[in-house]
C-alpha positions in Angstrom: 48.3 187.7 120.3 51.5 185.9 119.9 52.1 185.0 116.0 52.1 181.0 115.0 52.1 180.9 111.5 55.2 179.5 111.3 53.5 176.3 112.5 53.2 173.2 110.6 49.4 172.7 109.1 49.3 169.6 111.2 49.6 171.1 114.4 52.1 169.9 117.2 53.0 166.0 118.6 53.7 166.3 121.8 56.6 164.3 122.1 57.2 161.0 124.6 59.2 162.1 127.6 59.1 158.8 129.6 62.8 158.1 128.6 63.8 160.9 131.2 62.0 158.3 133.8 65.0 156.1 133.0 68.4 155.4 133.2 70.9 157.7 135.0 68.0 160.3 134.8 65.4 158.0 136.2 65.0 160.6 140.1 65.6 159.1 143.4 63.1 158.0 145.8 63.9 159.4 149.2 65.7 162.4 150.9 68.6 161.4 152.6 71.2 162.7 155.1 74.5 161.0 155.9 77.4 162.4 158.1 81.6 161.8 158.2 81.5 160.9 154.4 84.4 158.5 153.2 86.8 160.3 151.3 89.5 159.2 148.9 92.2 161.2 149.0 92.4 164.6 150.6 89.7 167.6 151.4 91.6 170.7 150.6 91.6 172.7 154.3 90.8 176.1 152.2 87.5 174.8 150.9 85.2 175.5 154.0 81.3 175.9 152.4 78.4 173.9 150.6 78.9 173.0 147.4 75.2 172.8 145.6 73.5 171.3 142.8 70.1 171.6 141.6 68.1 169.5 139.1 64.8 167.5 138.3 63.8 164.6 140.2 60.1 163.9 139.6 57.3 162.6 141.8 54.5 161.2 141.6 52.4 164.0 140.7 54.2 164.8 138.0 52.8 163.3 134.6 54.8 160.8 133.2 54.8 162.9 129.8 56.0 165.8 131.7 59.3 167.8 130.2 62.7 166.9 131.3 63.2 170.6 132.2 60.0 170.6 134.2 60.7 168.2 137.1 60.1 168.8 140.5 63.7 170.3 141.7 65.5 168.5 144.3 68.9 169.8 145.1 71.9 167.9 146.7 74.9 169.2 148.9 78.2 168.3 150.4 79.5 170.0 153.6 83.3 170.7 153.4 84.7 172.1 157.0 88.4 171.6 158.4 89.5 169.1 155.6 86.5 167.0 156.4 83.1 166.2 154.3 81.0 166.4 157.0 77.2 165.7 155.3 75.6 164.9 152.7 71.8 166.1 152.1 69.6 165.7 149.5 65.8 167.7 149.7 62.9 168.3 147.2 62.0 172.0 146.8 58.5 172.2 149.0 56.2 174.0 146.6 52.6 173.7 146.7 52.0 170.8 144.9 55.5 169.2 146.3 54.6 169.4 149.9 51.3 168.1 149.3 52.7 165.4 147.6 55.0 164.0 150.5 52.3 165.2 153.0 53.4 168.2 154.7 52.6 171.9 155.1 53.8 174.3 152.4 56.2 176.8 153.6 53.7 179.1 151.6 55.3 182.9 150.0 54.4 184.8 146.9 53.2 182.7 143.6 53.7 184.3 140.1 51.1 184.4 137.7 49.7 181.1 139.1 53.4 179.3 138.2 54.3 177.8 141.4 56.7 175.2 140.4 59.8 173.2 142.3 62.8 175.2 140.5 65.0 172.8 139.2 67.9 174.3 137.2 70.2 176.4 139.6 71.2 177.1 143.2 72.8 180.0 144.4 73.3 182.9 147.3 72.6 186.3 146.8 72.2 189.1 150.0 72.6 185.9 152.6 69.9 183.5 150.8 70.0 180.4 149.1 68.0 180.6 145.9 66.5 178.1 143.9 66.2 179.2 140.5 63.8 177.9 137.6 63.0 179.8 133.9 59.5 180.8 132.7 58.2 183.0 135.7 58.3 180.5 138.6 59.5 182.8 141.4 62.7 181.4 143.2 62.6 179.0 146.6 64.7 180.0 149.5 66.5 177.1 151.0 68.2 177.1 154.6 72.0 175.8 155.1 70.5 172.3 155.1 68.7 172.9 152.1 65.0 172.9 154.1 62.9 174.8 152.2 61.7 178.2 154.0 59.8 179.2 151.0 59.1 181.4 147.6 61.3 184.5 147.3 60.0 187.9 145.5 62.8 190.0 147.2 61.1 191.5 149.8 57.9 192.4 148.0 60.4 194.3 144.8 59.7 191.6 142.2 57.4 192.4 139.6 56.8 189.8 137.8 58.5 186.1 137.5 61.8 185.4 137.4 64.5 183.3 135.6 67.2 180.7 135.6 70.1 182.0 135.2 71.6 184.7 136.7 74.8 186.2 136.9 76.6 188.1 139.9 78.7 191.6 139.4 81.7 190.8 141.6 82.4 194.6 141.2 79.0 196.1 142.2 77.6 193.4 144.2 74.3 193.5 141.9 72.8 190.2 140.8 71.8 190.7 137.2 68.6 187.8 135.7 66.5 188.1 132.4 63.3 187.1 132.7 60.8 185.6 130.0 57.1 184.4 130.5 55.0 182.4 128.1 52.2 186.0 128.2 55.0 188.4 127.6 55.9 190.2 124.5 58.9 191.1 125.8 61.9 189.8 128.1 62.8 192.1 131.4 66.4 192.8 132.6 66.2 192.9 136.3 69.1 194.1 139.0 68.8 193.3 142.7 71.1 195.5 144.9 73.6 193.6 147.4 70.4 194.2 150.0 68.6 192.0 148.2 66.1 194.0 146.4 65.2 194.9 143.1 66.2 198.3 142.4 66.1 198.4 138.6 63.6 196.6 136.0 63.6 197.1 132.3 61.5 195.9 129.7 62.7 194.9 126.3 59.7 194.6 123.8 60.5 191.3 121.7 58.2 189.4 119.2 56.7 185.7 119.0 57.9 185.1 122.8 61.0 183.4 123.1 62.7 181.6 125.1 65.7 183.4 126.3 67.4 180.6 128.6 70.5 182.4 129.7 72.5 185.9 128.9 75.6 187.4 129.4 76.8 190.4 131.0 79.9 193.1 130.9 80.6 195.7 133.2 78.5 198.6 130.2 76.3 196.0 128.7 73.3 193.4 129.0 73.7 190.6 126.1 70.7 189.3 124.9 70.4 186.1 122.9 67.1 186.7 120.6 66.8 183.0 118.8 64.3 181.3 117.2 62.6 179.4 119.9 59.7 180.9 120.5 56.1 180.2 122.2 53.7 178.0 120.6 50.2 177.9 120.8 49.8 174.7 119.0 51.6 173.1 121.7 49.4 174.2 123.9 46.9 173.1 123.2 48.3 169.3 122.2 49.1 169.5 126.0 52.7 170.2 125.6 54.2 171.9 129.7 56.9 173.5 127.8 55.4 175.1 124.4 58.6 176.3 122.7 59.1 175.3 119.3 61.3 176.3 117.0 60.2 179.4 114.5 62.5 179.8 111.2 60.3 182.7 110.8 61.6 184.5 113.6 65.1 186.4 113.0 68.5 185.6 115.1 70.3 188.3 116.4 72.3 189.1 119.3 71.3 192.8 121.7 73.1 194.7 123.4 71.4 196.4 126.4 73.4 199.4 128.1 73.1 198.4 131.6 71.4 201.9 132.5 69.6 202.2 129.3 66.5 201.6 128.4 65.1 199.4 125.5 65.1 202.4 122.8 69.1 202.1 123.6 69.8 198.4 122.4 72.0 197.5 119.3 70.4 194.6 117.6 72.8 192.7 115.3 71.4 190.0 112.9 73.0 186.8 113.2 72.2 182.6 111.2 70.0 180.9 113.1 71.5 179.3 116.1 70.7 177.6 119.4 72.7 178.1 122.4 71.7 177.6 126.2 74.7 178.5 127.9 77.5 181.4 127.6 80.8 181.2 129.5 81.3 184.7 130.4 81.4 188.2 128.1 83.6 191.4 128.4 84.0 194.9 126.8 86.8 195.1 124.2 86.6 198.5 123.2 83.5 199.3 121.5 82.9 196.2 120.7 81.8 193.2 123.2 83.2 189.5 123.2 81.1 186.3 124.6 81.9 183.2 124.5 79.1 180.6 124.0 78.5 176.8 123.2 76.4 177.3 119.9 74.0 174.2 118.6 73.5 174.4 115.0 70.2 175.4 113.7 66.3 174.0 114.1 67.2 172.2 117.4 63.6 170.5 119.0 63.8 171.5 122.7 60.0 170.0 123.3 61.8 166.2 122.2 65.0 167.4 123.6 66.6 166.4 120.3 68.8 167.5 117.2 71.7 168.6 116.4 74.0 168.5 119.4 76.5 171.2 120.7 78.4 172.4 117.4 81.3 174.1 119.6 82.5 176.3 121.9 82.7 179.9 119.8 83.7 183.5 120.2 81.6 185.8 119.3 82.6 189.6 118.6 79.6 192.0 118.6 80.4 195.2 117.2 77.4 197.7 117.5 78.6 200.1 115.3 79.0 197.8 112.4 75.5 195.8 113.3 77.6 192.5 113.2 78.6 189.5 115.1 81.8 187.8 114.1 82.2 184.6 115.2 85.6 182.0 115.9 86.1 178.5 116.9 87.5 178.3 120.2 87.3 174.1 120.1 85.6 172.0 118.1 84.6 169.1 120.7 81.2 168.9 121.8 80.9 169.9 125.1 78.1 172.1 127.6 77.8 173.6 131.1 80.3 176.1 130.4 81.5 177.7 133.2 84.1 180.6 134.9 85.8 181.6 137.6 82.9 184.0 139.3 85.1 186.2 140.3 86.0 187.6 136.6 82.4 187.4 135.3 81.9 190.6 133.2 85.6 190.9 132.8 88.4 189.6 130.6 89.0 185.7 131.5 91.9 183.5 130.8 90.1 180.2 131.4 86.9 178.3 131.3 85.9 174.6 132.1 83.0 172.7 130.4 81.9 169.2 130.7 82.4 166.9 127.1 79.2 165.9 125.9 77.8 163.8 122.8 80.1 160.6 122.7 80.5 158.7 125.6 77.5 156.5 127.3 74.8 156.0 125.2 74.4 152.0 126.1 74.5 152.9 130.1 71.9 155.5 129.6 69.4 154.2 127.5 68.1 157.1 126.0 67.6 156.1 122.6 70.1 158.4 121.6 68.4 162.3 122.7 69.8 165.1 124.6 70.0 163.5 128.3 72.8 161.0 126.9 74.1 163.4 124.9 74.7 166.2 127.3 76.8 164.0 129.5 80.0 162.3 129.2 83.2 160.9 130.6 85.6 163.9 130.7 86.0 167.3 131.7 87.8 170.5 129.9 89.7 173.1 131.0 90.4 176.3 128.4 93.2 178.0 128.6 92.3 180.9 126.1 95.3 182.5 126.5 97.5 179.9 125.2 95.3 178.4 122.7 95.2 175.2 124.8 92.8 172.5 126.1 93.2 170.1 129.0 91.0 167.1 129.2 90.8 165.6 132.7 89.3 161.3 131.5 87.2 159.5 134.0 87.0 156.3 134.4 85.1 154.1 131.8 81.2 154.9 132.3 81.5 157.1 135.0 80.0 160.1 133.7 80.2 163.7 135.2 78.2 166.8 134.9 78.8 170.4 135.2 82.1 171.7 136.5 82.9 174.2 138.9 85.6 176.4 139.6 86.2 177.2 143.0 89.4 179.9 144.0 91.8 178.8 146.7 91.1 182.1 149.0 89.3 185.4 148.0 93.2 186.8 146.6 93.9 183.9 144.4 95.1 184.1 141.1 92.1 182.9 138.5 93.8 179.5 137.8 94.7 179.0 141.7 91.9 176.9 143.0 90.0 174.0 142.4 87.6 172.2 140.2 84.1 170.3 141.9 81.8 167.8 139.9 79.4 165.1 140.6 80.5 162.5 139.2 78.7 159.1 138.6 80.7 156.0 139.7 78.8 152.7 138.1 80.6 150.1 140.3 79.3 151.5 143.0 75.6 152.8 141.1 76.4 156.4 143.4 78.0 159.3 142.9 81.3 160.7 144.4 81.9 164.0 144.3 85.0 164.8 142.7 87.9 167.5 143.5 90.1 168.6 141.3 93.6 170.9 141.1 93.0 173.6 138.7 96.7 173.7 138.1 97.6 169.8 137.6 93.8 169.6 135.9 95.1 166.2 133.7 96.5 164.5 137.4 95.0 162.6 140.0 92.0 164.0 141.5 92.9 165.8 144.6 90.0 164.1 146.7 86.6 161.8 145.7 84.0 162.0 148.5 82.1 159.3 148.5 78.2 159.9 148.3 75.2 157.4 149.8 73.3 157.6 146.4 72.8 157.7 142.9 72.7 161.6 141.5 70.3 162.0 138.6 71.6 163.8 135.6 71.1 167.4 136.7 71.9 171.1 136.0 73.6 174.1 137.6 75.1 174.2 141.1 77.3 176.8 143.2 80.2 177.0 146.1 78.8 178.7 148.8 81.7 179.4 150.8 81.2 179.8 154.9 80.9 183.8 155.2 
């Protein structure tokens, strides 16, 4: 039985969610397709792909009350060919109760556990499929190139178990690495799938309480784990709470290290101040010791309200196993999220990063009374240059407001700074969304292109280039 008793007497309050109806969150109405999109600017000829965003866009099945985290997924693409933006698309994720909601046959697959739920927080490709991605043990929805849905994923019959959100992709080895966590698990599992697209290696890690373990980091010897103080709640479950994470000051922070072909007697456990963090940059080997950088939110953060204290920073932290201790630095003191690198130096040393400021900007447009979904978006975007010690901030207009930030290389060879940077980007004169195109390289000048979309994005997570293969 999972422990509680670091519950209040009073049990749990599940919090109002309606706010997440509203505003720049509030989910479109229809899927939509729109050719020859009107661009301001230039496409870049080298960009030939889909670039792809996934996050919640409720229906009507889903309870008003319902989680932010927990809305049906919808995912939107652009088309870039020939220096052209060819389409636009927009298409719920058909899960059971999805397709039956807009009256059509589920594609049907594997289910998990009874948790078959429209992913909503990332898109990517792995072994020549597009995956949507969701935490908690919702197995992943294959999408075709126009994002139809051709239905769930378990890797050719190799998953055992559910799967997770975020994953991250060994440009070395070709492996696609994922932690997954399930609400009936005393333990989190380390899965690899092979460039075949099967799972070829699964390892458990026995864990108390049942946290949440929203994203991880990897190097090319070792698996970090983030062990953190959110942890399942049975209170909230039973006050009808969909996502039953509280937070547990009984439950003791500390960052693992996982040798990537070890087993769970092998990892180092270092003991760290209670912390909140739902996204790393990237982490490499140094040595013995391992470096990660993350965006770390100061203690007893309230992920079932969304609310409390916002992103404290983007930090370094040096894990040294043989001294059981994490050091940590400053890297900028702005609150930002969606951190994100160039894929092709995951695991490895990197000179930059980009990340999306967060916490200031906006608060009157969105109406949010003030919680996370203002707070996690703003009106600028940041590029790190770690080597130098320097930060670029690229300013949007006044109340446009962009989300995560993506780097995309100029060809396969380029250098890591040689490319481009892609974000949807609200515009409020025109109550849509363009999407934007940056230079990496003159990151603080005029965007190199703005495609202009048919509608309104909601506020939304994790997206991918998928470049034409």
């Amino acid at each position: 039985m999972f422990r509680d008793s670091h519950l209040p007497k009073e049990g749990f309050a599940v919090p109002d969610h309606s706010r997440f109806r509203t505003g720049l969150s509030a989910p479109v109405g229809a899927e939509l397709t729109a050719f020859d999109l009107p661009v301001t600017g230039r496409v870049p000829v080298e960009l030939n792909g889909r670039y792809l965003r996934n996050g919640p866009n409720p229906l009507g099945l889903d309870d008003p009350g319902s989680h932010w985290l927990l809305g049906a997924g919808m995912v939107h693409g652009v088309r870039l060919r020939d220096g052209r933006a060819q389409w636009y698309r927009n298409r719920w994720i058909r899960s059971r109760d999805v397709a039956a909601e807009l009256g059509q046959p589920w594609p049907g697959g594997p289910v998990h556990a009874g948790e078959d739920t429209a992913p909503n927080t990332h898109v990517l490709r792995h072994a020549g499929r597009i995956l949507a991605t969701m935490e908690g043990g919702p197995l992943p929805y294959e999408l075709s190139e126009e994002l139809d849905t051709l239905g769930a994923c378990d890797f050719h019959g190799t998953l055992r178990g559910g799967f997770a959100a975020h994953t991250k992709a060994d440009p070395r080895t070709g492996e696609l690495h994922a932690v997954a966590y399930f609400w009936s698990w005393r333990r989190v599992r380390h899965l690899v799938i092979d460039a075949s697209g099967k799972v070829v290696r699964s390892t458990d890690v026995p864990i108390p309480d049942g946290p949440m373990m929203h994203d991880f980091a990897l190097t090319e010897r070792y698996v970090v784990l983030f062990d953190l103080p959110m942890t399942f709640s049975k209170a909230a479950v039973a006050a009808g709470e969909r996502l039953p994470y509280t937070w547990n000051p009984g439950h003791q922070a500390r960052v693992g290290l996982l040798p990537r072909e070890g087993g769970a007697q092998d990892v180092r456990w270092c003991e760290i101040e209670p912390c909140w963090l739902f996204h790393a940059l990237n982490a490499y080997d140094d040595g013995d010791r391992v470096v990660v950088d993350v965006i770390r939110y100061a203690r007893h953060y309230d992920i079932a309200a969304m609310d409390g204290p916002g992103p404290v920073a983007l930090e370094r932290w040096t894990v040294d196993p043989a001294g059981g201790r994490v050091t940590a630095r400053q890297l900028d003191d702005r609150p930002q999220e969606f951190p994100r690198v160039d894929e092709r130096v995951v695991t490895r040393p990197h000179r930059y990063g980009y990340s999306a400021v967060v916490g200031e900007l906006n608060r009157a447009t969105l109406s949010l009374d003030g919680t996370f979904a203002d707070a996690a978006f703003g009106d600028s975007l940041l590029k790190h240059d770690f080597a130098a010690g320097t930060v670029e901030a690229h300013r949007l207009p006044r109340d446009a407001m962009a989300g995560e930030a993506l780097f995309v290389p100029a060809s396969a060879d380029a250098a890591e700074d040689d490319g481009y940077v892609l974000a949807f980007v609200h515009d409020p004169e025109r109550g849509a969304a363009d999407l934007l195109i940056l230079a990496a390289q003159d990151f603080t000048g005029d965007p190199v292109a703005r495609i202009h979309l048919p509608a309104r994005i909601p506020l939304g997570f994790h997206g991918a280039w998928l470049p034409d293969e």
